[in-house]
N, C-alpha and C positions, 0 to 999 in steps of 0.2 A: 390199319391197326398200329402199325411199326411208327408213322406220324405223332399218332393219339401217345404213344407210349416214350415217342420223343419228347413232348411235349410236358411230360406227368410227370417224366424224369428230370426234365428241365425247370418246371416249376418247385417239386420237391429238393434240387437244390437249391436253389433260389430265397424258398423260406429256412431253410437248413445254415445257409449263408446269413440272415439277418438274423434268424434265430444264435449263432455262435457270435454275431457283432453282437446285441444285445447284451448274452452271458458278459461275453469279454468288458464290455460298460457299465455290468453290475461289477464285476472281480476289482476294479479299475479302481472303484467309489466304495467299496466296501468297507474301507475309513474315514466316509464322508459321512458327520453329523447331520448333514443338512439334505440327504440323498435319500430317496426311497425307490426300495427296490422294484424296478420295471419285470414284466412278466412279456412273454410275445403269445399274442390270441391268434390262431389260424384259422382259416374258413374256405373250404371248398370252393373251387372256380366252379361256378354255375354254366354249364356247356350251350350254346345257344343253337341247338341242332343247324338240320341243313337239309337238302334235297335229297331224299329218301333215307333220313336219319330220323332217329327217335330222339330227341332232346334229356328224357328221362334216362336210357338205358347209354347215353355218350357220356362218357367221363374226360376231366379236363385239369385232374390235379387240382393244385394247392395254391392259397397266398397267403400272405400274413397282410391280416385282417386288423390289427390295434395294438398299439403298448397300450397296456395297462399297468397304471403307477398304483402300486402296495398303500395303501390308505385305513385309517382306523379314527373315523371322527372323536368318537369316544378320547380314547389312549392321547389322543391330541390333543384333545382341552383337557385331562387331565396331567399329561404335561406341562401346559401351558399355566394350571391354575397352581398346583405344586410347586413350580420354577419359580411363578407369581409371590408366591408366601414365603421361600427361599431368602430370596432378593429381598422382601421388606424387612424379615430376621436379620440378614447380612447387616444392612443398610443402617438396620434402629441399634446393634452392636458394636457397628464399626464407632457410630456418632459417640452409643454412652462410652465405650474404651476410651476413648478419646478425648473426652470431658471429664474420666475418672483420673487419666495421666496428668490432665492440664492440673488438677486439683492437688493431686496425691505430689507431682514435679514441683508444686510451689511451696512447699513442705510447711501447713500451716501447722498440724500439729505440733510436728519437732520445734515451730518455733516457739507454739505456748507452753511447750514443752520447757525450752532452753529459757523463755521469759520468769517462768515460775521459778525454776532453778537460779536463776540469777535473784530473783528476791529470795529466796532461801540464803542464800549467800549472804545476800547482805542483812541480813540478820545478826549474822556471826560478829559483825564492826558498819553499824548502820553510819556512821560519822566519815567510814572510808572513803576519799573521794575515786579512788581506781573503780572499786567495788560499787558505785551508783555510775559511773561510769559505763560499765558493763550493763547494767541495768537499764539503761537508756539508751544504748546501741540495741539490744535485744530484743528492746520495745520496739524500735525504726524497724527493726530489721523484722517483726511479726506485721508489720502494717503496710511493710511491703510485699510481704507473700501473700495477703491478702490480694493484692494490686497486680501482683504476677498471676494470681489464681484468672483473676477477673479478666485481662487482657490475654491468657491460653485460654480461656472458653469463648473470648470474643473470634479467636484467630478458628478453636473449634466448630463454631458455626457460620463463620465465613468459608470455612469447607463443604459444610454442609450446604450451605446455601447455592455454592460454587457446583458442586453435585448434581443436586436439584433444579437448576436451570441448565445443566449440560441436559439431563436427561430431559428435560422440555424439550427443548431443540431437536435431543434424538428420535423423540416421539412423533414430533411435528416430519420430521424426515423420514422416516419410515413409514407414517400414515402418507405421506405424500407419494412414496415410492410403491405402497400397497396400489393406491388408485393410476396411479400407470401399469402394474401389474394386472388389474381389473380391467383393463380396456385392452392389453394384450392376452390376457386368456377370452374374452369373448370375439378374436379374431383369430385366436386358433384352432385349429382342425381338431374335433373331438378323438380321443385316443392318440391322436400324434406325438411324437420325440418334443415337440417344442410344447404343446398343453402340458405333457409329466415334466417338466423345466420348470416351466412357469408355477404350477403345482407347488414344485420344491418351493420356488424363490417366496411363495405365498407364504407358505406353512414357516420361514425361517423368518421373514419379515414379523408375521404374528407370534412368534416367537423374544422375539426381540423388542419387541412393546408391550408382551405380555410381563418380562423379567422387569420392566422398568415403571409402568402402568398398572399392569394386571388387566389389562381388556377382554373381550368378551367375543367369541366372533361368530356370526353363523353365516353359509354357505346356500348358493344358488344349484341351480339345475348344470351349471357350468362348473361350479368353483370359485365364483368370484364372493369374495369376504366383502360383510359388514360387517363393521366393530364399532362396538360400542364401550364409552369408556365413563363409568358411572354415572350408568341409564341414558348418558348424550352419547348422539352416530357423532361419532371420530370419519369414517370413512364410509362412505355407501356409494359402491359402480366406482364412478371415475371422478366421485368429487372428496378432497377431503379436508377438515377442519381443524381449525386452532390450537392446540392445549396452552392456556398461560396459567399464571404462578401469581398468589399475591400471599401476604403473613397475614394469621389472625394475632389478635393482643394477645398471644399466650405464646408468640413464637409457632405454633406448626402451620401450617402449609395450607393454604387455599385454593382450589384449580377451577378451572372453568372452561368447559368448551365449546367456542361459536361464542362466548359471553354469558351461555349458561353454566349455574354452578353445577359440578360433576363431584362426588363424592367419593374416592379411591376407597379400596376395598384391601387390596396389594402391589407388591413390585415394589421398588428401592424407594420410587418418591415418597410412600407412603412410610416407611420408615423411617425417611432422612426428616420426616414432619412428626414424626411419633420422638425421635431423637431432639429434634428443636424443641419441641415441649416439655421432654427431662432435662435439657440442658436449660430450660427458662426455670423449672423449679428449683433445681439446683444452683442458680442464681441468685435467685431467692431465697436461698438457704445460708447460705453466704453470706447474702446484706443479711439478715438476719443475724450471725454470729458477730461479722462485726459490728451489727452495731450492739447486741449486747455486751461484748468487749469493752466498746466505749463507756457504756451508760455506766457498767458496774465497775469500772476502772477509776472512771471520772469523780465516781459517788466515793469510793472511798479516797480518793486524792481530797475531794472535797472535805473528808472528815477527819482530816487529821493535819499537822503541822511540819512547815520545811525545819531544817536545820536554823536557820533563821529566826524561826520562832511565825512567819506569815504560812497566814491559812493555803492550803496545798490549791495547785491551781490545773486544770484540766491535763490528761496525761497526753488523750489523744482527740485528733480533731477529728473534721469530717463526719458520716450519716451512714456509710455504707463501706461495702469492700472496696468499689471504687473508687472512694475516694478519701480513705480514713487515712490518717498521718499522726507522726509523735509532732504533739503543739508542747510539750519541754523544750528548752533547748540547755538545759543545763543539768549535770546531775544534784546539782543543790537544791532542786525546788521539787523534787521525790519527798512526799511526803510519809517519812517515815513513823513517825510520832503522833500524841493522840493531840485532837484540837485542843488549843488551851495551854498547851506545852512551854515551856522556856525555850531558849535559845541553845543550841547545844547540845539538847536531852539526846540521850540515850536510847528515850524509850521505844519499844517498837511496838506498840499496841496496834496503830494502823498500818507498819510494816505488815502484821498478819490479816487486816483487814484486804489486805490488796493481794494477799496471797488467795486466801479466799472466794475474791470477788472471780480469778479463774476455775475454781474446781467447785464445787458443790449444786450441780446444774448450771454451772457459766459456761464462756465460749468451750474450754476444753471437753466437758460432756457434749456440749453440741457439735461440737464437729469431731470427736468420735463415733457418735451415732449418724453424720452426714455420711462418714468415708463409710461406714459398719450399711447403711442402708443402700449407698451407691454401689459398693460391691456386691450386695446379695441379689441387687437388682440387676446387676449385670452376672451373677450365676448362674440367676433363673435364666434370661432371655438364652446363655451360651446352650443351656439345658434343651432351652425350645429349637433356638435354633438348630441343634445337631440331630433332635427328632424329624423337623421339616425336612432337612438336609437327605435324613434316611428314607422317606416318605418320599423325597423328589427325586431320589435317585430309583427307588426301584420303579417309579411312573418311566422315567428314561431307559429303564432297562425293557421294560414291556414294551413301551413302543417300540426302542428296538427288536426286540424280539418279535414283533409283531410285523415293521416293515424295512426293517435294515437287511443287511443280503449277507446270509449264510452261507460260505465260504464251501462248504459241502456241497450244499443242494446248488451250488453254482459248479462245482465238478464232474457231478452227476450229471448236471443240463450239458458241457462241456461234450463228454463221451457219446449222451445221447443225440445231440446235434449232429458230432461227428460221422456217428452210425449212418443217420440219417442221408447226410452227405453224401456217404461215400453207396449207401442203396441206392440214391438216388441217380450216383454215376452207374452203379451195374444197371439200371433199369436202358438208361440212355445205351448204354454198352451193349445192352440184348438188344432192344430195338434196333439199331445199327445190325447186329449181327443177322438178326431176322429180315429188316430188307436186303443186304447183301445176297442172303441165302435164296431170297426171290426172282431177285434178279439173274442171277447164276440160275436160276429153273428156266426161266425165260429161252435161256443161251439154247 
């Protein structure tokens, strides 16, 4: 009996002992994002009798029978798809801020702004040469903020772009490191320290192509993931597949995986292709302004007379923002006057024609309503993005609260282990005490 009761005691501390290393590796990680909380599963030693023993009525203590890692499939893909719509908010944000500074830093208003002004000005002494002077610097100097505009949205989507193939690559490296994670969870020991490991590395890997991708994953009898990444397997067991990158004609973003087209749903890439597509309209918005700048610039240069008395001759060159330019090179050949005019005149009838040709639905309305529509566009998405934001933070609080380790009930385990522990030695201690006491009958 004193044997059996050495034994019972010896084994309850034993599990008492991995049960208090366990606590202590929750306590340890209980700041670990990427860590869920293990639990220790115990199970009765099955006594395997013996010669003139009953196997039923022999008892034989304890062992620790499984970690079990804290899991909630659910909480997890809702994580994952939350983090997913995050990341493409972020991602389509960061691009249009960024295309709204290129625009807003090249200051095309102020400069049709300062251009208008300067013909106002010369109104006052249209014959002035300082004063047409001015006129025709303010002019270079509007056709090159156009040119600045155009080359910071070229530099803005060469970021993007820049972005967008890092995340490929990352994609491509964590779907490859998921499928060695899949071939070491099916050589680990069910319930063991290295399967709730591997578990973790899984769930943080799928994490991390879900923020970039938006993928998809569903789980085997083991744990090993297949992901799927718009309707194409990314990763299945221990093989896994391509993601590349090509532009459609509107600028956003093409993917494909294995060479089939995959269609993104969330995650950064799918934004930094929602952002390449506002930053292509809003290019277009652009050639647009310059070149009704041109046309209506040109038209009334065309219809009216230099100082000289010769018909006024194109103000600005070029088709577009990128490439519009002052073709004056003098301020003599500003044609102030109406066609027809003498040499000399005075007049400023097509002075005010050119004033004109900027305000009354010309470039200056249009590109107050480009910055008036770019900003509001970029209100809205701040507006969505900080609702996702709230939405994916409390999905990350639930799963924590679902499998992250509570600093309490890891206390409580703490004490109760210790109890356990230290019953464990009295039990051993009486046993001890009670063969002594046999022994000494013997005597």
């Amino acid at each position: 009996m004193s044997s059996n009761l050495l034994l019972i005691g010896k084994s309850g501390a034993m599990a008492a002992r991995s049960g208090l290393e366990l606590t202590a590796q929750n306590i340890a990680n209980s700041s670990n994002p990427t860590y869920a909380r293990r639990t220790l599963a115990m199970a009765e030693v099955a006594a395997k009798g013996g010669i003139a023993m009953e196997p039923g009525a022999t008892l034989s203590g304890v062992r620790p029978d499984q970690i079990l890692r804290t899991n909630s499939l659910f909480l997890q893909n809702e994580a994952r798809r939350t983090g997913g719509d995050l990341a493409r908010a972020d991602a389509e944000l960061r691009g249009l801020t960024n295309a709204e500074a290129a625009v807003e830093q090249a200051g095309i208003f102020p400069a049709l702004v300062d251009f208008e002004a300067s013909l106002a000005r010369l109104a006052s002494d249209p014959l002035d040469g300082s004063l047409r002077t001015a006129v025709l610097e303010d002019g270079r100097r509007l056709a090159q903020t156009f040119q600045i505009a155009t080359n910071a949205l070229d530099v803005a989507e060469a970021d993007i772009i820049f972005g967008a193939d890092a995340g490929v690559d990352q994609v491509n490296l964590l779907a490859g490191e998921l499928a060695r994670t899949n071939a070491a969870i099916a050589r680990a020991g069910p319930g063991s320290t290295n399967m709730a490991v591997l578990h973790d590395q899984r769930d943080a890997l799928l994490k991390g192509m879900a923020d970039i991708a938006g993928v998809t994953a569903t789980f085997d009898n083991l744990g090993r993931a297949t992901v799927r990444l718009g309707g194409e397997v990314l990763v299945s067991g221990v093989d896994s597949f391509t993601l590349t990158r090509s532009s459609n004609p509107d600028g956003s973003f093409a993917f494909a995986v294995a060479g089939q087209p995959a269609t993104l749903t969330s995650g950064s890439l799918v934004g930094g292709s929602q952002a390449m597509r506002a930053i292509g309209e809003l290019r277009t918005e652009l050639d647009d302004i310059a070149a009704l700048l041109i046309t209506r610039v040109n038209t009334a240069q065309g219809n009216g007379a230099a100082p000289d008395g010769s018909a006024g001759q194109p103000f600005f060159s070029g088709s577009g923002a990128a490439d519009i330019a002052l073709a004056l090179t003098s301020g003599n050949q500003i044609a102030t006057a109406p066609a027809g005019s003498p040499p000399g005149s005075r007049e400023t009838g097509n002075l005010m024609a050119l004033r004109d040709a900027l305000a009354n639905g010309g470039p200056s309305s249009a590109t107050d309503a480009m910055l008036f529509k770019l900003s509001s566009g970029i209100a809205a998405r701040t507006v969505t993005r900080d609702g996702l934001r709230t939405i994916a933070d409390t999905a990350a609080v639930a799963l924590a609260a679902e499998t992250g380790v509570d600093l309490d009930q890891e206390a409580a385990n703490l004490l109760r282990y210790q109890q356990m522990f230290e019953a464990s030695g009295r039990i051993m201690q009486t046993a001890t005490e009670i063969f002594d006491t046999i022994l000494g009958i013997g005597r």
